[in-house]
N, C-alpha and C positions, 0 to 999 in steps of 0.2 A: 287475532289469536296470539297468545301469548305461551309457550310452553318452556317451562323452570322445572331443572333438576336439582336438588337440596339435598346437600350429602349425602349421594346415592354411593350405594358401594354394593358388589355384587361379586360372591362366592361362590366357587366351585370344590365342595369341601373343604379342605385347607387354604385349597388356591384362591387368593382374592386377586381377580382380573381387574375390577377399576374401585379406586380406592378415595371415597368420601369426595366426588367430585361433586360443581356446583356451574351448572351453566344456562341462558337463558338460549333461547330463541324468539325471533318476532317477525313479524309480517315483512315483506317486503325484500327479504335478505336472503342471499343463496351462502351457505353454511359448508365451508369443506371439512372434514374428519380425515386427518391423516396418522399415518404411524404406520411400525413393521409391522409385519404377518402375526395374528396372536398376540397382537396388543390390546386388544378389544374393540375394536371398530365395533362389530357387526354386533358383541353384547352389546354395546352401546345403544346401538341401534333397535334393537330387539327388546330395548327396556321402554325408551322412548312409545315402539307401537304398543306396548301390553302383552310383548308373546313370553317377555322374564319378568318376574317378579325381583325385584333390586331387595340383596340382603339387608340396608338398612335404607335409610333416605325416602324422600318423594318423589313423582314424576308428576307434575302437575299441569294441567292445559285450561289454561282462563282461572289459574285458583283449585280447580278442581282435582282430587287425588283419586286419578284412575285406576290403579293398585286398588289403592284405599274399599273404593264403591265398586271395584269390579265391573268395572267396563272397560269397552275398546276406545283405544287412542281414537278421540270424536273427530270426522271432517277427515280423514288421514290415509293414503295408500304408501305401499313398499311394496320395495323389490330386495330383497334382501339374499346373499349368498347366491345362489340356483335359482334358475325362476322353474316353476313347477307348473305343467299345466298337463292335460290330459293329450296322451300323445295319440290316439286312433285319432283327436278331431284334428281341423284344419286350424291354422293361427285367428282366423278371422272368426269362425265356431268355439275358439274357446273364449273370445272377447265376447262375443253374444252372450254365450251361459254368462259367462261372469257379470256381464251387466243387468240378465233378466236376477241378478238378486235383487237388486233393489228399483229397477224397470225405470231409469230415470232419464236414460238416454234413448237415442235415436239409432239405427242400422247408420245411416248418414254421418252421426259424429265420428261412430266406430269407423267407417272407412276413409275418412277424415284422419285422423290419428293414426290408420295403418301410412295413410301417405305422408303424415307428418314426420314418420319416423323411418322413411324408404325400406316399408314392406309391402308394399301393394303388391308386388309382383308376385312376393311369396304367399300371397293370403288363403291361397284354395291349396297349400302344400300341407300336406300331416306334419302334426308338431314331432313327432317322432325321425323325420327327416333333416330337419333344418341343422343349421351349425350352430354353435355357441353365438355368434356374431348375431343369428337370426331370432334366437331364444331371449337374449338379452333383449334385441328392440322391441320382442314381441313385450318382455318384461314393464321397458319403458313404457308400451304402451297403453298397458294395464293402471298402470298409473296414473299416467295423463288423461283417459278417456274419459273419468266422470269429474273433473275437472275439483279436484280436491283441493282444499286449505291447505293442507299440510303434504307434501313428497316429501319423500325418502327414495333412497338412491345408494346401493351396497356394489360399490366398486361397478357400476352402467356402462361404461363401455370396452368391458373384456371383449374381446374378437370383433367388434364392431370397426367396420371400414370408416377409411379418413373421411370421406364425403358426408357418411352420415353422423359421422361425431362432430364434424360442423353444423348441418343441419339441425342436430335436437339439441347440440349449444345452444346458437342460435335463439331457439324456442323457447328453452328453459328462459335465458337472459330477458325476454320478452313477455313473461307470466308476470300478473301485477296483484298484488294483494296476497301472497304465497310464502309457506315458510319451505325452503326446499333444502332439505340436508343430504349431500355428498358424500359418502364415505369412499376415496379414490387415492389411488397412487399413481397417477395421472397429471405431470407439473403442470402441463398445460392448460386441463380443468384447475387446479387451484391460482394459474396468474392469467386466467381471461374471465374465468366462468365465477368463480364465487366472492363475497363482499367480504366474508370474514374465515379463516383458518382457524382451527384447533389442531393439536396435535396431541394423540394419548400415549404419554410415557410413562413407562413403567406405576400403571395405572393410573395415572393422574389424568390432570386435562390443562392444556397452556394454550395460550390466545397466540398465534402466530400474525395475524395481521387483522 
């Protein structure tokens, strides 16, 4: 999997947040995204999945212009901003539904990935309960469970304890064949966790390492 952005640039009215950038992603590489509050991580991000349309430029995955043909970023989960899930179910009930969409996993993988990501304990709690710290892993979890080409990752470990943001390090660094993009302000994710940095200023995009 190959995904190129071609001077994409994206408008909010007058406001242009990122401006004719051009950057590739590939297999194998974990991808950090940094910059201030409002610099456009998270557009960025949100262009990349199909949930914005880029005021000019391409997004393309293997060649293909998913804009273009109208469809969703192929092989690809996010956790983007707030992770969103139905708060009356349990963390481990809202990983079910979400995997009976496309029914490709196991009950087994699912509690697998809650342990991956030290939620097991909380699994039978309402997602209406938990903390940020617990929302977020559940987040990650959603991600990792059907075992996708492509993560994405919008700032992952707000409120998450030291233990477990080594542990899904860890994990991440250990995914083989994977394009996984970081959006974090987080030093430590960007000089343990990721192989290459960007940084978006004042709408642009620059190769940090």
């Amino acid at each position: 999997m190959i995904i190129e952005l071609k001077n994409v640039s994206k408008k909010f009215g007058s406001l242009e947040i990122i401006k004719s950038i051009n950057v590739k992603f590939e297999e194998n590489k974990i991808y950090g995204i940094i910059g201030k509050n409002g610099c456009g991580k998270s557009v960025l991000l949100k262009m990349i999945c199909g949930f914005y349309k880029p005021s000019s430029g391409e997004v393309l995955f293997n060649h293909e212009n998913i804009i273009k043909n109208k469809v969703f970023a192929p092989d690809t989960r996010a956790v983007i901003e707030n992770p969103s899930f139905l708060p009356n179910l349990t963390g481990q009930e809202n990983l079910k539904l979400l995997a009976s969409i496309q029914n490709k996993i196991s009950d087994e993988i699912i509690e697998k990935t809650l342990k991956d990501v030290n939620l097991w304990d909380e699994k039978d709690k309402k997602y209406s309960t938990y903390s940020l710290g617990m929302k977020q892993k559940l987040g990650i979890a959603q991600v990792l469970m059907e075992d996708p080409t492509v993560m994405i990752f919008d700032e992952p470990f707000n409120g998450i304890d030291e233990e477990s943001k080594k542990k899904i390090r860890k994990l991440l660094k250990k995914l083989k064949d994977k394009i996984i993009i970081i959006a974090t302000h987080e030093k430590e994710d960007i000089e343990r966790l990721t192989n290459v940095t960007y940084e978006i200023k004042e709408g642009k995009i620059i190769q940090k390492k």
